[in-house]
One Martini backbone bead per residue (centre of mass of N, CA, C, O) as a GRO file, in nm:
protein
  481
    1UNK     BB    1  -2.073   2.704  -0.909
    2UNK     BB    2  -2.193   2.445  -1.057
    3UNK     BB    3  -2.229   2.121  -1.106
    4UNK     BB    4  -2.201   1.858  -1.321
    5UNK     BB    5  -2.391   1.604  -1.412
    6UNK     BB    6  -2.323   1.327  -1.448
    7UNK     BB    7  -2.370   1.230  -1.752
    8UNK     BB    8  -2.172   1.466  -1.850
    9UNK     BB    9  -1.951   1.339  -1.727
   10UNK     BB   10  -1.575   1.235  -1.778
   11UNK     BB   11  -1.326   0.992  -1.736
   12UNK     BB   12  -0.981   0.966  -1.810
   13UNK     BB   13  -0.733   0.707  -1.789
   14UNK     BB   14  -0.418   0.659  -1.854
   15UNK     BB   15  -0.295   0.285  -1.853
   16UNK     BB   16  -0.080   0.175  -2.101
   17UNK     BB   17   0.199   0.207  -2.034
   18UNK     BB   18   0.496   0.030  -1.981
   19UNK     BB   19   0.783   0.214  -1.906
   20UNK     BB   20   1.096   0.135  -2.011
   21UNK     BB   21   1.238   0.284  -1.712
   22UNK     BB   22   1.123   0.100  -1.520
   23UNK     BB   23   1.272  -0.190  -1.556
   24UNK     BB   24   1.030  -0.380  -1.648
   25UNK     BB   25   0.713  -0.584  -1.706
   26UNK     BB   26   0.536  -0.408  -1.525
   27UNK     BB   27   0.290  -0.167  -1.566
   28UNK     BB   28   0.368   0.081  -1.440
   29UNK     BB   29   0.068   0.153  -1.308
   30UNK     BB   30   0.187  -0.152  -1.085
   31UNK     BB   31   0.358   0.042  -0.946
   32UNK     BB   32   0.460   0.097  -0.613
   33UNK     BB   33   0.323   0.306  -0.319
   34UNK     BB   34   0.223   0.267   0.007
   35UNK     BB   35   0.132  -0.059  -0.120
   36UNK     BB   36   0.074   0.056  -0.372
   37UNK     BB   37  -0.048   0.140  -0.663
   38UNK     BB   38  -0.095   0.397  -0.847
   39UNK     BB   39  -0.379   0.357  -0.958
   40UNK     BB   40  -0.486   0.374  -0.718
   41UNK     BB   41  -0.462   0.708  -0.639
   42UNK     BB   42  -0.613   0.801  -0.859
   43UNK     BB   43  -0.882   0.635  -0.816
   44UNK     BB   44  -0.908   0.764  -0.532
   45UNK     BB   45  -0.909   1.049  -0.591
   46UNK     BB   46  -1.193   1.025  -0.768
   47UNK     BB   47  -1.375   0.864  -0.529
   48UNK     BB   48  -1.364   1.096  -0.354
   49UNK     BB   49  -1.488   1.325  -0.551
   50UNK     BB   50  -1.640   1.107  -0.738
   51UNK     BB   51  -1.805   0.809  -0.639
   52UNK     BB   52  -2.012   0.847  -0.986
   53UNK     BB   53  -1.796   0.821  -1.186
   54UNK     BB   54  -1.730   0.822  -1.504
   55UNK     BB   55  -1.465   0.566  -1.612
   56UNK     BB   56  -1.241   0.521  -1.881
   57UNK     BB   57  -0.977   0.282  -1.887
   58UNK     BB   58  -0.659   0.309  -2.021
   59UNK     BB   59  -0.557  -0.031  -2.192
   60UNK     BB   60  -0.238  -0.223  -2.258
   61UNK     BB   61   0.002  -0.302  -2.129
   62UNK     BB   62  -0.081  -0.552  -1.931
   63UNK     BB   63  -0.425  -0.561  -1.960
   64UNK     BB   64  -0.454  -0.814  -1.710
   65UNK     BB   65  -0.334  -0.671  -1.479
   66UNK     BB   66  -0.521  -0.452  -1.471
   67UNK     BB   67  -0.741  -0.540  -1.455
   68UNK     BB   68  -0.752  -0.739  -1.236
   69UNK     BB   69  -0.667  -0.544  -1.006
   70UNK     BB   70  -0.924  -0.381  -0.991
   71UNK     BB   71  -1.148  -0.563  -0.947
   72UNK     BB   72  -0.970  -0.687  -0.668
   73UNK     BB   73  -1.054  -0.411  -0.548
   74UNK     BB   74  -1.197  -0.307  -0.345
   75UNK     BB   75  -1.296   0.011  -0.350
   76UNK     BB   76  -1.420  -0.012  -0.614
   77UNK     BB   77  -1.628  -0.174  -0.692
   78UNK     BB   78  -1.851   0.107  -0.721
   79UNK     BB   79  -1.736   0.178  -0.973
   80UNK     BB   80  -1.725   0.324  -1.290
   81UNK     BB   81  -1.607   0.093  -1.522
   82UNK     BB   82  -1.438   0.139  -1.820
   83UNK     BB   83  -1.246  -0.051  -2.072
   84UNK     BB   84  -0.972   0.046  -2.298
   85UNK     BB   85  -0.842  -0.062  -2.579
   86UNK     BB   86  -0.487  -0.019  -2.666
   87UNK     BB   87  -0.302  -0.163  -2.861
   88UNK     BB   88  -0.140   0.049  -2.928
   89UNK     BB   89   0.110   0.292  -2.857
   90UNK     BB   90   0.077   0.666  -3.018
   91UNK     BB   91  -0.039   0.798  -2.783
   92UNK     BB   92  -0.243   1.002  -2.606
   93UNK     BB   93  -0.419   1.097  -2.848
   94UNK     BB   94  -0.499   0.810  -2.904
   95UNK     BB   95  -0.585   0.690  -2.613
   96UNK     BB   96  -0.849   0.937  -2.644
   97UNK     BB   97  -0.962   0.804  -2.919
   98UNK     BB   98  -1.036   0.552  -2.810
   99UNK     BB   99  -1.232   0.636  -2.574
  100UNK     BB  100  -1.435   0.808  -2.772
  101UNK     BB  101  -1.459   0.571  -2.968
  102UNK     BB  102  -1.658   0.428  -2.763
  103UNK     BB  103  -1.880   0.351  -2.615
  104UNK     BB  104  -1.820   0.550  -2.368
  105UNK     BB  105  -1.782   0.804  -2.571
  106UNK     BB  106  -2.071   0.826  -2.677
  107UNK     BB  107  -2.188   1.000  -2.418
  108UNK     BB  108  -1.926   1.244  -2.456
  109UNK     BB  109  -1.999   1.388  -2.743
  110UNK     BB  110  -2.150   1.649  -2.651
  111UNK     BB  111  -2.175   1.980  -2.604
  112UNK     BB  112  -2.279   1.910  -2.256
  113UNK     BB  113  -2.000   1.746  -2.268
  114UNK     BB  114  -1.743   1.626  -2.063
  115UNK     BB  115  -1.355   1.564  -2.038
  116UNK     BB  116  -1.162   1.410  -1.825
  117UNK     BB  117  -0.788   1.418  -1.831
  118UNK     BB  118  -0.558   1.143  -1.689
  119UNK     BB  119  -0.272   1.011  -1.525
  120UNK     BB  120  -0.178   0.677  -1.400
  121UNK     BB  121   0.126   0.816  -1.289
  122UNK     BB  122  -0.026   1.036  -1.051
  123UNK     BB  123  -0.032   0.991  -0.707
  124UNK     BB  124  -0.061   1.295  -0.580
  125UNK     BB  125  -0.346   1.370  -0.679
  126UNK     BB  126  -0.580   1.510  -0.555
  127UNK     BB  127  -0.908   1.604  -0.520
  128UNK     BB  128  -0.894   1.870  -0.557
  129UNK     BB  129  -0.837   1.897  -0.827
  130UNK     BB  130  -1.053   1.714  -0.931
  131UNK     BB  131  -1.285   1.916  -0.873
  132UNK     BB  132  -1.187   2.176  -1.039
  133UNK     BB  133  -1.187   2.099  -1.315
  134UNK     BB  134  -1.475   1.993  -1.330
  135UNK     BB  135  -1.567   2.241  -1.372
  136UNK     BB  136  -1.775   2.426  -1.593
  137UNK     BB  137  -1.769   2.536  -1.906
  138UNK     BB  138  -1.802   2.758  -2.088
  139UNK     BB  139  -1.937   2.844  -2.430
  140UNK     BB  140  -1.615   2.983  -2.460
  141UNK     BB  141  -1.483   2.686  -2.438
  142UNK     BB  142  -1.323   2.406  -2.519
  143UNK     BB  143  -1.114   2.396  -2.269
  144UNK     BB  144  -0.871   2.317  -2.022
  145UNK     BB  145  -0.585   2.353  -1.804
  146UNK     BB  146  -0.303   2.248  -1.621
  147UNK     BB  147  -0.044   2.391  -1.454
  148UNK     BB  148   0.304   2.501  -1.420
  149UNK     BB  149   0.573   2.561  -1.203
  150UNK     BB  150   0.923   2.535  -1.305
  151UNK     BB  151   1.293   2.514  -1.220
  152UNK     BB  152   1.298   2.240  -1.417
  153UNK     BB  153   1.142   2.141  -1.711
  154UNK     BB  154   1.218   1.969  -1.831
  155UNK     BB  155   1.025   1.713  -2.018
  156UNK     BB  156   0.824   1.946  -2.024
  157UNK     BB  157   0.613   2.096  -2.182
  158UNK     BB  158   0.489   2.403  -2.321
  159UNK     BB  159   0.347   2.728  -2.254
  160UNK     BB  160   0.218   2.913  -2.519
  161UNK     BB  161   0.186   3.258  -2.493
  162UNK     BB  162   0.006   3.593  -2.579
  163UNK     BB  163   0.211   3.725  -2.388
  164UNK     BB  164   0.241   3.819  -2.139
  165UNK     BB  165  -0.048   3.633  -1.973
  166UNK     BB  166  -0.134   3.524  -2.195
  167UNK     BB  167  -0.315   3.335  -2.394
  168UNK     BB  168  -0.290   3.046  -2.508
  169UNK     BB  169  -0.166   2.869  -2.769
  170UNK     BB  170   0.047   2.641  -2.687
  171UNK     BB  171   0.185   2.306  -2.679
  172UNK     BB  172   0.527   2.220  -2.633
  173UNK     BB  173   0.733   1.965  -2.677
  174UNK     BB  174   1.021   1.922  -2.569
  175UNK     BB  175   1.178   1.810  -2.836
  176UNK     BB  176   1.018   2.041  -3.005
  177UNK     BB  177   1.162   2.280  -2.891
  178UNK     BB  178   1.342   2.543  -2.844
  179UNK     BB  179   1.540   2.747  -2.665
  180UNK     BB  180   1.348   2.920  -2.577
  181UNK     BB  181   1.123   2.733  -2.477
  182UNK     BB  182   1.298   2.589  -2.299
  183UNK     BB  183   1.276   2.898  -2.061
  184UNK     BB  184   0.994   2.791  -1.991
  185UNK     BB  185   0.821   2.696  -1.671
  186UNK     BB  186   0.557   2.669  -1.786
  187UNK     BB  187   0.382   2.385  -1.783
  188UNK     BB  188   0.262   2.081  -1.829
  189UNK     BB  189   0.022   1.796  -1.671
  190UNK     BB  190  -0.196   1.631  -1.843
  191UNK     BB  191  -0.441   1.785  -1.792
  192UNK     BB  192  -0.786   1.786  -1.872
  193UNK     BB  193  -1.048   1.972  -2.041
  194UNK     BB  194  -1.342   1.854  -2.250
  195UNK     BB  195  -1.522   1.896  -2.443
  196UNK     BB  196  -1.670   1.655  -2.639
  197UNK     BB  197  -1.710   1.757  -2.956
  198UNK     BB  198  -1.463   1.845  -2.959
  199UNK     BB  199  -1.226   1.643  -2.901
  200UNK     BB  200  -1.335   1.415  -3.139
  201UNK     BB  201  -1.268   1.607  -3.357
  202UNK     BB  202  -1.007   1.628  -3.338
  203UNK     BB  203  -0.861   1.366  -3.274
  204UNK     BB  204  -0.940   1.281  -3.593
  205UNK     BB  205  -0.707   1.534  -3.671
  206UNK     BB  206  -0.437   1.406  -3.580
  207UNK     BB  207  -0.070   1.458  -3.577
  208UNK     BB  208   0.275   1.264  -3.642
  209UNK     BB  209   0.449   1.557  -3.672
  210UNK     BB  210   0.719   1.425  -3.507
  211UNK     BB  211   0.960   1.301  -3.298
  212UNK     BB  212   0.769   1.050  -3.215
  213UNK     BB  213   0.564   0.977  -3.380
  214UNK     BB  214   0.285   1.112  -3.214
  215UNK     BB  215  -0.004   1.145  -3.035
  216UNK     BB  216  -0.103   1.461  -2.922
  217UNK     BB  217  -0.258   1.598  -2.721
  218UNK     BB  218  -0.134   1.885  -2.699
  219UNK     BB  219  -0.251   1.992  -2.996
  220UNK     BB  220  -0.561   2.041  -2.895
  221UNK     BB  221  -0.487   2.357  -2.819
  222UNK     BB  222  -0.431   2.462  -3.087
  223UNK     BB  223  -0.683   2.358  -3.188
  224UNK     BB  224  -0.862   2.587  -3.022
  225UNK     BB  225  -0.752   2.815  -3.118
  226UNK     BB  226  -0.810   2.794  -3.451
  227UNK     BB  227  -1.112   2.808  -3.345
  228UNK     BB  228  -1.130   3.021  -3.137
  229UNK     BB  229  -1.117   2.886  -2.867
  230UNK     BB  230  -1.094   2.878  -2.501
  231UNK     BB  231  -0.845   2.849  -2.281
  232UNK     BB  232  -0.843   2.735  -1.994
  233UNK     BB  233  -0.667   2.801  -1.643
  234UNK     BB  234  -0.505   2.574  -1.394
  235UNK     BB  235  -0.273   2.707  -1.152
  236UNK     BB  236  -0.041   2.481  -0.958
  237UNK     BB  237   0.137   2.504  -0.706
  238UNK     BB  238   0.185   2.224  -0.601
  239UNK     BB  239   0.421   2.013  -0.788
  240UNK     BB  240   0.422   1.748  -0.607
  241UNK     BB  241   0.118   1.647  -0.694
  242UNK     BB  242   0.268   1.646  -1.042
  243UNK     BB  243   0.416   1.373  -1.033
  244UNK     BB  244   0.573   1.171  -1.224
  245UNK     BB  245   0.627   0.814  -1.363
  246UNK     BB  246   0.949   0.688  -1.554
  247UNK     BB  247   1.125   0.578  -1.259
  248UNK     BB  248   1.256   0.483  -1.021
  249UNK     BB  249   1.337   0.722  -0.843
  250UNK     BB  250   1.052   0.844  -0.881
  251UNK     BB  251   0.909   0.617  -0.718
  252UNK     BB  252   1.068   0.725  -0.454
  253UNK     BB  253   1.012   1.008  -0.420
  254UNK     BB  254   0.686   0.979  -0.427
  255UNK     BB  255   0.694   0.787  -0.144
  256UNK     BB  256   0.851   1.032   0.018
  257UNK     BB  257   0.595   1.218   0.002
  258UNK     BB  258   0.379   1.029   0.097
  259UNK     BB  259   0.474   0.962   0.386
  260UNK     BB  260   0.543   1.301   0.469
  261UNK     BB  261   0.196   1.311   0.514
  262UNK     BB  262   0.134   1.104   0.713
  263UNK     BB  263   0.277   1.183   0.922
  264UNK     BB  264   0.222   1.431   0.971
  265UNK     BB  265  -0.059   1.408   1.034
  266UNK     BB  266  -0.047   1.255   1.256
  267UNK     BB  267   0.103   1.427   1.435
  268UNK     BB  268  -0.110   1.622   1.448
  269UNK     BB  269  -0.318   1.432   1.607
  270UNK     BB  270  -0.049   1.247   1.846
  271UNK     BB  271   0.157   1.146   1.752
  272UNK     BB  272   0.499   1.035   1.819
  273UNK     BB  273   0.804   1.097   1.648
  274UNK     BB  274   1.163   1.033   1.672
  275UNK     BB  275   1.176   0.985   1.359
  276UNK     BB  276   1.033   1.033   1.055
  277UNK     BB  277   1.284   0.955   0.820
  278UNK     BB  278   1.226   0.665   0.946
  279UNK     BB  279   0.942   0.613   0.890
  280UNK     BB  280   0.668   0.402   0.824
  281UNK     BB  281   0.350   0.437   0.618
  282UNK     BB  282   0.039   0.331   0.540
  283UNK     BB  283  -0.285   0.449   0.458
  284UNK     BB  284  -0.435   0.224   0.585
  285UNK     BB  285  -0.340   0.276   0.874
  286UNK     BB  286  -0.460   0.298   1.205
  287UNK     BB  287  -0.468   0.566   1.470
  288UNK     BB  288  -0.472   0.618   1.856
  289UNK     BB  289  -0.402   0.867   1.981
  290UNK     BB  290  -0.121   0.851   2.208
  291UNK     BB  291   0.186   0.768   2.030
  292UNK     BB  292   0.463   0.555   1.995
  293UNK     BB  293   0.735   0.551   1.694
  294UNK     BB  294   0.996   0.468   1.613
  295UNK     BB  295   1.270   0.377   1.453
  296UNK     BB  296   1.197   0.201   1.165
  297UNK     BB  297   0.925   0.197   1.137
  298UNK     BB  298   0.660  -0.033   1.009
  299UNK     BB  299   0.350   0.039   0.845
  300UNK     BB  300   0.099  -0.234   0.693
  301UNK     BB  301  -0.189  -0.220   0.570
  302UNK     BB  302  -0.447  -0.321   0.864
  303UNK     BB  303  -0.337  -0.138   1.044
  304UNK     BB  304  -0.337  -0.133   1.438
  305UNK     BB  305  -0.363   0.146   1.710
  306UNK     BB  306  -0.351   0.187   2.037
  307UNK     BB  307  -0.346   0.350   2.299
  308UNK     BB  308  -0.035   0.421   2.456
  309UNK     BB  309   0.158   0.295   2.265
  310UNK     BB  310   0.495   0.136   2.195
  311UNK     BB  311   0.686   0.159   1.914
  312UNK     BB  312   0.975   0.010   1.871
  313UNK     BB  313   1.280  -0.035   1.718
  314UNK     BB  314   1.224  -0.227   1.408
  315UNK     BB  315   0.874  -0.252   1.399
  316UNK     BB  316   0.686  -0.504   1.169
  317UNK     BB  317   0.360  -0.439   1.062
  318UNK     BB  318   0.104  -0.640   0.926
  319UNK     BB  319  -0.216  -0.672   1.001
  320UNK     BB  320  -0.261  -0.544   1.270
  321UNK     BB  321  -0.380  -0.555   1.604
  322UNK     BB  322  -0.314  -0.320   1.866
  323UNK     BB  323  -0.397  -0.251   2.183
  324UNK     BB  324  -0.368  -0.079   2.442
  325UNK     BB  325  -0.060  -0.073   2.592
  326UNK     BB  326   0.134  -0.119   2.438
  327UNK     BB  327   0.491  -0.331   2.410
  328UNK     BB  328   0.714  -0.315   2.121
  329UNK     BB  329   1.008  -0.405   2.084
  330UNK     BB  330   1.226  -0.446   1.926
  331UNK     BB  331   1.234  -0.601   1.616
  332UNK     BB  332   0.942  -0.703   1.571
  333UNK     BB  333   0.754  -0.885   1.433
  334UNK     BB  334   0.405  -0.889   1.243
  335UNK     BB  335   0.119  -1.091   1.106
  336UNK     BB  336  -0.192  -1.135   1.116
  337UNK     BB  337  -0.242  -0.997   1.430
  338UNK     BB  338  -0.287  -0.999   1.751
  339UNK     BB  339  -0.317  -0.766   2.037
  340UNK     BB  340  -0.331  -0.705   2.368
  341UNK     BB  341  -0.394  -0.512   2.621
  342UNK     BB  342  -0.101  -0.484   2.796
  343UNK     BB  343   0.121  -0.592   2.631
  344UNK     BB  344   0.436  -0.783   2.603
  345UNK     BB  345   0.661  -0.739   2.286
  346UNK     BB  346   1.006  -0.854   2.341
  347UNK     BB  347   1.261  -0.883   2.154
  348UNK     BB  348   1.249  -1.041   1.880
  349UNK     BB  349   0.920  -1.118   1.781
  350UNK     BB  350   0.736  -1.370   1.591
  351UNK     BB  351   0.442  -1.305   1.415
  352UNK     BB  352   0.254  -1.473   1.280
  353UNK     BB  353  -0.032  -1.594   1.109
  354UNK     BB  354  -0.252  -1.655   1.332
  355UNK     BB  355  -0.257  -1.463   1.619
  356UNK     BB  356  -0.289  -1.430   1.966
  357UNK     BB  357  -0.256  -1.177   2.225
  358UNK     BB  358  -0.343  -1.132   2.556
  359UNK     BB  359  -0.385  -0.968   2.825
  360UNK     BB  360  -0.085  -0.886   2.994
  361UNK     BB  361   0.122  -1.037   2.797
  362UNK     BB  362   0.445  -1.220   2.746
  363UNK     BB  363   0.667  -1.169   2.474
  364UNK     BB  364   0.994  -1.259   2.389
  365UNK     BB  365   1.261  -1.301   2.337
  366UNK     BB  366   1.302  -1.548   2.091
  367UNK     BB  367   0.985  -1.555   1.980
  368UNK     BB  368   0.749  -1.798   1.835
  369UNK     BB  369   0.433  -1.743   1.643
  370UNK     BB  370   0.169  -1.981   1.521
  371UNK     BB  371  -0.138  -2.029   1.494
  372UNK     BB  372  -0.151  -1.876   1.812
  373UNK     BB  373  -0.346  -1.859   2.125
  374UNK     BB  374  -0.300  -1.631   2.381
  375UNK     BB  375  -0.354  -1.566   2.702
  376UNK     BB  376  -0.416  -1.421   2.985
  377UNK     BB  377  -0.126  -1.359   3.185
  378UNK     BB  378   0.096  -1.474   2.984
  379UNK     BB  379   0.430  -1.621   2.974
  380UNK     BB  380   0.668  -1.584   2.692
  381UNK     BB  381   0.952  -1.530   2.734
  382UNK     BB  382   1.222  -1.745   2.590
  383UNK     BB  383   1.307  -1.929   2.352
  384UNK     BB  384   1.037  -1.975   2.176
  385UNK     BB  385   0.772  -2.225   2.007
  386UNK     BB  386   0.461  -2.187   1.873
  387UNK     BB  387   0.233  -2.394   1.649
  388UNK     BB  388  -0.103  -2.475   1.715
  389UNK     BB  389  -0.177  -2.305   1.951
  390UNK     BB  390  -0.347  -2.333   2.279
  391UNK     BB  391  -0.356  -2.060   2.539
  392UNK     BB  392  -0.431  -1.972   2.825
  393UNK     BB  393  -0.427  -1.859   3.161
  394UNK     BB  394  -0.177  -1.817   3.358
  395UNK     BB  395   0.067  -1.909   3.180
  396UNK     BB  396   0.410  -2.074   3.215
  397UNK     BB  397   0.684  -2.061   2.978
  398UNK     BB  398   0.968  -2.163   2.947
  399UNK     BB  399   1.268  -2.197   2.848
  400UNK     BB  400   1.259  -2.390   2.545
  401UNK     BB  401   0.994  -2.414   2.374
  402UNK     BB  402   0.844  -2.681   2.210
  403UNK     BB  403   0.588  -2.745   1.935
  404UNK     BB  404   0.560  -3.051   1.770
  405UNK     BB  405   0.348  -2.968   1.481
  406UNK     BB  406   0.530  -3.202   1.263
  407UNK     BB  407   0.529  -3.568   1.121
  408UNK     BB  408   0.398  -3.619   0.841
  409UNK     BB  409   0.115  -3.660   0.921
  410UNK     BB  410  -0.231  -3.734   0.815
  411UNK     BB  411  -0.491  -3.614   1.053
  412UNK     BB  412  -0.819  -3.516   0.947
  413UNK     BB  413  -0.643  -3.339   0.671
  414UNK     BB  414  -0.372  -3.249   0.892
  415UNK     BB  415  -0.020  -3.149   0.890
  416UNK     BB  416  -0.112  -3.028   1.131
  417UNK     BB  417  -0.073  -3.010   1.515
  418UNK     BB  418  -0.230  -2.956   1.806
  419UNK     BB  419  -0.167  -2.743   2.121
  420UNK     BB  420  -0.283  -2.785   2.427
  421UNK     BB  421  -0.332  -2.523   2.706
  422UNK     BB  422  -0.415  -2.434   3.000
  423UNK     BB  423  -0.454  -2.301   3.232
  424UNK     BB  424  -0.262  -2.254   3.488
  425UNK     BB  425   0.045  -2.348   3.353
  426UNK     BB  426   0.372  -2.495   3.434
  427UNK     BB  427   0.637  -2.476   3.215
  428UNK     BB  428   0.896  -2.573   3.174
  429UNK     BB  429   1.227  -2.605   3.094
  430UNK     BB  430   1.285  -2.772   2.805
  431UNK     BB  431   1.051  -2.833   2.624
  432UNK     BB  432   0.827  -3.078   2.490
  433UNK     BB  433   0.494  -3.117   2.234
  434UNK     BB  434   0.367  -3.399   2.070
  435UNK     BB  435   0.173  -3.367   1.844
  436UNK     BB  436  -0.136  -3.427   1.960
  437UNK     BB  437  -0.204  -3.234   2.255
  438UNK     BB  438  -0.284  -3.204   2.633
  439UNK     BB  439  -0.278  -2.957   2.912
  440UNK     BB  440  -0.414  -2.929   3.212
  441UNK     BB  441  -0.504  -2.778   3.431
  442UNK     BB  442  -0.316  -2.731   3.636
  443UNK     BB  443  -0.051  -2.806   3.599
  444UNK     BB  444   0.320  -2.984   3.592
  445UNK     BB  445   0.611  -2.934   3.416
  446UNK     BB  446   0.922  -3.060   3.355
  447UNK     BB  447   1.220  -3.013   3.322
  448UNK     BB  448   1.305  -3.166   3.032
  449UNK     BB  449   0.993  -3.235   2.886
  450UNK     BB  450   0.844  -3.510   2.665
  451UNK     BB  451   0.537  -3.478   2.552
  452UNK     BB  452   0.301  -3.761   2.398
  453UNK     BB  453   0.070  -3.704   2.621
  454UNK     BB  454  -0.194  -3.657   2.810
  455UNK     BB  455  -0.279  -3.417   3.058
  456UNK     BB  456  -0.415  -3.344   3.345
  457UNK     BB  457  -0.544  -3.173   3.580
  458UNK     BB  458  -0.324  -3.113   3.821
  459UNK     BB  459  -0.063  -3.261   3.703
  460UNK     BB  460   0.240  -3.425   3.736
  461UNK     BB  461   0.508  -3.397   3.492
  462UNK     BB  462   0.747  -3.663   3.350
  463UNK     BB  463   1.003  -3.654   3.050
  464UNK     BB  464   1.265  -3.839   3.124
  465UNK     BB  465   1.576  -3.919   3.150
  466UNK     BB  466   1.774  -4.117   3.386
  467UNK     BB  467   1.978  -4.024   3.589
  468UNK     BB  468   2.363  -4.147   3.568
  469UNK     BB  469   2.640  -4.183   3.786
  470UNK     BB  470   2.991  -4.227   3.696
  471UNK     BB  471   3.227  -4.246   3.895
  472UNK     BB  472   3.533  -4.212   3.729
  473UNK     BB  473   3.482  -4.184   3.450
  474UNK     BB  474   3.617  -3.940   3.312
  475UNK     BB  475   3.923  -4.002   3.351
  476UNK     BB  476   3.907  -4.259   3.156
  477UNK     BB  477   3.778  -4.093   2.899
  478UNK     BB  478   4.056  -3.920   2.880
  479UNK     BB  479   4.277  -4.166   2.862
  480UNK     BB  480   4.184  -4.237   2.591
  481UNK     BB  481   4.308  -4.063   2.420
   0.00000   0.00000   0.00000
């Protein structure tokens, strides 16, 4: 069966519903998992299916906050999206009327054109599943519906067919259902594929007598039994594809199915995860088996990981960037910040934005950098902040290294100060370094030394007040107690 060409198709996507049980003021549809909006998910698996369709997004509560965000994904960029304002929210039926009513489907309203109709809150719905209901409608069809069996149905309209297994006759909702109807298993799913001139038509002839007063898309079922036209049907196996998003636990459900597929997917690559149910991996992250993850382990946003890495337990980055053989032990934390090849960083390390480890080097347990560049080959062992500063290669850190790199003015209109260390300085114990300062190659600073000035490069430095011993002084001092 061959595809319908892009000008007869299109997709209308409902996502004006406030969502009321999800106790939120934000709109349904932009309540995240995998760190994303739900409407991300139905939108990319549209994209995937085919970059070229026309989608018409009915947008309704906080129709401003969901227009900005789409506008400002990179990935729609390049989608055909017209915004379709419901101003009432009065049913599906409604939401798909405006749809039709507007310039965008004036397109899509001949008997050449189809329209699938998609929910904006069902984030797990395959491309394949879009793919298949797109396929052309008969002659003799005037819509398709999508369903499923649940062996629990609460909530979901029911299919009632002419007799086992014979033709839909029509959707009955959950409320208006009667005891005999609520014992079919056989769901409506919300997803449907409609003539254009069927559709239009239809939709302005729906009755909103019913339990909740609204105009309900599934009426239009029973609308083309009665005029003799016929509904094709795919029945969809897998269920968790076509959950619902209603409220916060449904949204967690969601977001835990969604998970343990990336996660799944990636283990048959080569990851090795040591305990899957604790670990977190956002779409977005990429990885380069074989690597080893730990439990706690959180991955979120543009984050990459090289060939032969062991993420260690409780470790959280977010657009990190981390090269092959890399050892980020327990703990560690990092953001917007690069590691290189076969670094070893923690435990219980922080890498803020603007961060970047070269290979070979150590950031040790309670080491803190901020906006900081470290050389290859350099070891900043423990219980050090470095921040705006840049270190060069086969630098040694000692213990209790703090860069001063903030004093309230502002030189050349930044309140941040820069600390340079090159190559192959040796950094005493408990220093620090009052920025703008420089600290020139192989040089050598004393333990307990505070730097105010640039040092030369192989210069010995000491900046520390003389010590002075009172031989039994300590004795007075006790005494005077």
């Amino acid at each position: 069966m061959t595809q319908q060409g892009e000008r007869s198709f299109g997709i209308v996507v409902l996502a004006a519903g406030l969502g009321k049980r999800m106790r939120s003021p934000l709109p349904k549809v932009l309540h995240e998992i995998a760190g994303k909006p739900l409407l991300f998910h139905i939108l990319n698996q549209i994209r995937e299916s085919d970059s070229h369709a026309s989608i018409a997004l009915v947008v309704g509560n906080g129709r401003e906050k969901v227009e900005s965000y789409v506008r400002s994904e990179k990935l729609f960029q390049d989608l055909k999206i017209s915004f379709v304002v419901q101003s009432e929210q009065l049913g599906t039926g409604h939401a798909a009327k405006c749809a039709m009513e507007s310039e965008w489907g004036n397109q899509f309203s001949g008997a050449q054109n189809s329209v699938l109709i998609l929910p904006g809150d069902q984030p797990l719905i395959p491309s394949e599943l879009i793919h298949q209901m797109r396929f052309p409608l008969s002659k003799s069809e005037a819509a398709r519906l999508l369903t499923c069996e649940r062996p629990e149905p609460a909530g979901y309209g029911r299919i009632v067919r002419r007799g086992a297994g014979g033709p839909v006759i029509r959707i009955v909702e959950d409320r208006d259902a009667t005891e005999k109807q609520k014992q079919i298993r056989e769901v409506s799913t919300s997803i449907y594929l409609f003539r254009g001139d069927f559709l239009r038509a239809s939709l302005k002839r729906l009755s909103n007598n019913n339990a909740q007063k609204e105009y309900y898309l599934t009426d239009l079922i029973e609308a083309a039994t009665r005029a003799r036209k016929k509904v094709g049907v795919l029945k969809w196996k897998n269920q968790e594809d076509l959950l619902g998003i209603n409220d916060p636990w449904e949204l967690a459900q969601a977001g835990k199915i969604l998970n343990e597929r990336l996660l799944k997917a990636w283990a048959l690559k080569g990851v090795t995860l040591i305990d899957p149910q604790m670990v977190y991996i956002e779409p977005s992250v990429v990885l380069h088996p074989p690597l080893v993850l730990h439990p706690g382990v959180h991955l979120r946003g543009e984050t990459e990981i090289g060939t032969g890495a062991v993420i260690g337990p409780n470790v959280v980055l977010k657009n990190v960037v981390i090269g092959q053989h890399v050892q980020l032990q327990t703990g560690t934390v990092a953001t917007d910040s690069q590691i290189g090849d076969h670094a070893n960083v923690g435990p219980y390390a922080h890498l803020r934005p603007g961060s970047s480890v070269g290979t070979h080097s150590k950031i040790g347990n309670f080491v803190e950098l901020k906006k900081t560049t470290i050389g290859s080959q350099t070891s900043v062992a423990h219980l050090s902040y470095l921040g705006d500063a840049e270190v060069g290669k086969k630098v040694n850190i000692g213990c209790g290294f703090v860069t001063c790199n903030f004093d309230g003015r502002v030189i050349e209109g930044q309140r941040k100060h820069k600390t340079i260390i090159e190559d192959e300085v040796f950094m005493g114990s408990d220093c620090q370094t009052i920025a703008p300062v420089k600290i020139g190659k192989g040089a050598y600073i004393a333990s307990g030394s505070t730097i105010t000035e640039d040092v030369e490069p192989g210069a010995f430095s000491i900046a520390r007040a003389r010590q002075v011993n009172k031989l039994g002084y300590a004795k007075r001092l006790k005494n005077s107690e």
